[in-house]
C-alpha positions, -999 to +999 in steps of 0.1 A: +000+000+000+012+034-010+023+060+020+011+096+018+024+121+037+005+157+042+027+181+053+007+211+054+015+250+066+004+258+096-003+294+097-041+306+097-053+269+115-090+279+130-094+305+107-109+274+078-124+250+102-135+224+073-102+219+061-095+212+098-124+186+102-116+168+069-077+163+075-088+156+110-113+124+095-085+122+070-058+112+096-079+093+118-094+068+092-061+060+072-038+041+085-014+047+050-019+085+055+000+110+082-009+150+084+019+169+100+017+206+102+050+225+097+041+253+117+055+291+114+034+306+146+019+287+176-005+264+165-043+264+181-054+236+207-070+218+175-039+213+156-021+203+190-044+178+201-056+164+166-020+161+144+012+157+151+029+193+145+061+213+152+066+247+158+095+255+136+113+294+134+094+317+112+122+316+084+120+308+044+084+309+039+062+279+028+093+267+011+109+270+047+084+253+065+080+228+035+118+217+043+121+218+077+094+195+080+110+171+056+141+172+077+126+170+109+106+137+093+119+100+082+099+099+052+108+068+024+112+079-010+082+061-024+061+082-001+034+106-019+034+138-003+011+165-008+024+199+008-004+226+013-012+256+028-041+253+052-061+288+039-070+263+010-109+257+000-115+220-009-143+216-033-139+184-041-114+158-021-112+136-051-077+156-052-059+131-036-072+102-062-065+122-092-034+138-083-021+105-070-034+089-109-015+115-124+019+104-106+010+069-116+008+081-152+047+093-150+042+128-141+073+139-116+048+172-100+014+176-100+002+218-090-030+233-090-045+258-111-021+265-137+012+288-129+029+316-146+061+305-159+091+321-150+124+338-169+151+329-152+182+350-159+214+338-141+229+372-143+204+390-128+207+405-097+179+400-068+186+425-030+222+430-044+234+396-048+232+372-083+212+350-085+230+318-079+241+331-046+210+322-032+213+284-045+222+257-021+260+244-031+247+209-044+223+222-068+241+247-079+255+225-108+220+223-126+218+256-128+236+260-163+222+285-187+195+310-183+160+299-192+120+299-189+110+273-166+075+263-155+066+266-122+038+254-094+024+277-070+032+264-038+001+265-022-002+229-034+019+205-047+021+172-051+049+147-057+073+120-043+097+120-016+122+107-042+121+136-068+124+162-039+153+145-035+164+137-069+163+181-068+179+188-034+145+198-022+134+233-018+156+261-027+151+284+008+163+316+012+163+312+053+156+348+059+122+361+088+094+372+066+087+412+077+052+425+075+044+452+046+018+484+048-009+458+051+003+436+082+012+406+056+040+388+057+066+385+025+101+386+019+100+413-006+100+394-042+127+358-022+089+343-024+090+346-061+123+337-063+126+307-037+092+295-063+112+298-094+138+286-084+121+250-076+105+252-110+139+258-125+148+226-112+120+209-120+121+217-154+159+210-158+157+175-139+121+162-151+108+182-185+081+204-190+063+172-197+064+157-164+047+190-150+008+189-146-022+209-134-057+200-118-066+227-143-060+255-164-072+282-145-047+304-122-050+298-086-086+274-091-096+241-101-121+220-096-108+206-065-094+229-049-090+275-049-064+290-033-069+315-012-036+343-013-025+346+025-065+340+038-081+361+014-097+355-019 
C-alpha cells in the first residue's frame, strides 16, 4: 500500500475550520496517511491535540516550513506527499485520487491551477546579490544556462519524496518574513524567487512534460482555490 504524507502550513489553523475537520477524518481513518503541520506561529489547541505538528522558526516561507518538516521527518522515497497551505478551499477531495493517478501516469509534479512561468536570468541580480548566490551548493551544478522554466504555486503540490530528493529539495532563502503596509508577511520578491527557483529545477531535472495541473485556470480548479495569505 502506497504511503502519503500531508505536510501542510500551519499558519491561519482555525481561521478554515473544514479543512480542519476533513484532514482531521482524513488522519484518523487511514492508517497509509500521516498529516503533519509545519508550523511558522503557535499552533491552536485543535492542531495540538488532533496532528502531530512542530513549531518551527518563522524563516523561508512555505518553502521554509516545507523543508524543515522534511528534515525534521523520516519519510521513504516512495512516499506521496502533498504539501499545502491550510487557507486552501476544498471543493472536491477527489484531489488526492487524481493527483495520486497522475503520478502513476509518470508525471514527476502535479500543481493546481495552472502557474505563470518564469524567466530565469542567471545574471540578474535579486537584493544585491546574483542569483546563484541564493542556491544551495549541491544544486548549484543544474543551474547552467539561463532559461523559462515552468513553475507550481506552492500553495499545493504534489509529488514524491524521491524527486524532492532527486532536486535537493526546496531552494530556501532562510531569511524572517517582515510585514508590509498591510500587516502581511513576504520577503519582498525571495517568495517569487525561492518559487522559481524549484520550477527551474523541475524543469531542468524532469521536462516540461512531467509537469501537470488539476486545471487551467490560475489559482482554481475543480478541487481545490487557493486562497492568497486567507483572502480571496
Amino acid at each position: 500500500m502506497v504511503k502519503v504524507q500531508f505536510i501542510i502550513v500551519g499558519w491561519h489553523f482555525d481561521a478554515f475550520p473544514d479543512l480542519v475537520q476533513n484532514l482531521i477524518n482524513l488522519n484518523n481513518s487511514n492508517d497509509e496517511v500521516d498529516v503533519f503541520w509545519s508550523c511558522h506561529r503557535e499552533p491552536s489547541e485543535i492542531i495540538k491535540d488532533n496532528f502531530s505538528y512542530e513549531l518551527f522558526p518563522n524563516l523561508g516561507l512555505e518553502d521554509g516550513a516545507y523543508q524543515q518538516a522534511l528534515d525534521h521527518l523520516n519519510i521513504p522515497d516512495d512516499t506521496i506527499l502533498f504539501l499545502m497551505h491550510d487557507d486552501l478551499k476544498v471543493k472536491d477531495w477527489g484531489f488526492i485520487e487524481e493527483s495520486i493517478s497522475r503520478l502513476t501516469k509518470g508525471f514527476a509534479f502535479v500543481g493546481n491551477g495552472r502557474n505563470y512561468p518564469a524567466n530565469i536570468d542567471l545574471d540578474k541580480l535579486v537584493l544585491g546579490k546574483n542569483i546563484k548566490e541564493f542556491i544551495k551548493p549541491e544544486a548549484q551544478h543544474l543551474f547552467d544556462t539561463s532559461r523559462t522554466v515552468l513553475t507550481l504555486r506552492e500553495s499545493f503540490v504534489c509529488t514524491t519524496r524521491k524527486y524532492l530528493r532527486d532536486i535537493h529539495d526546496f531552494e530556501v532563502i532562510w531569511e524572517e518574513p517582515q510585514p508590509d503596509e498591510n500587516g502581511d508577511y513576504h520577503i519582498g520578491g525571495i517568495g517569487n524567487l525561492q518559487q522559481s527557483l524549484l520550477g527551474y529545477k523541475i524543469t531542468k531535472v524532469f521536462g516540461p512534460n512531467r509537469v501537470t495541473y488539476l486545471s487551467n485556470t490560475y489559482q482554481d480548479s475543480d478541487y481545490l482555490y487557493e486562497y492568497a495569505r486567507g483572502k480571496e
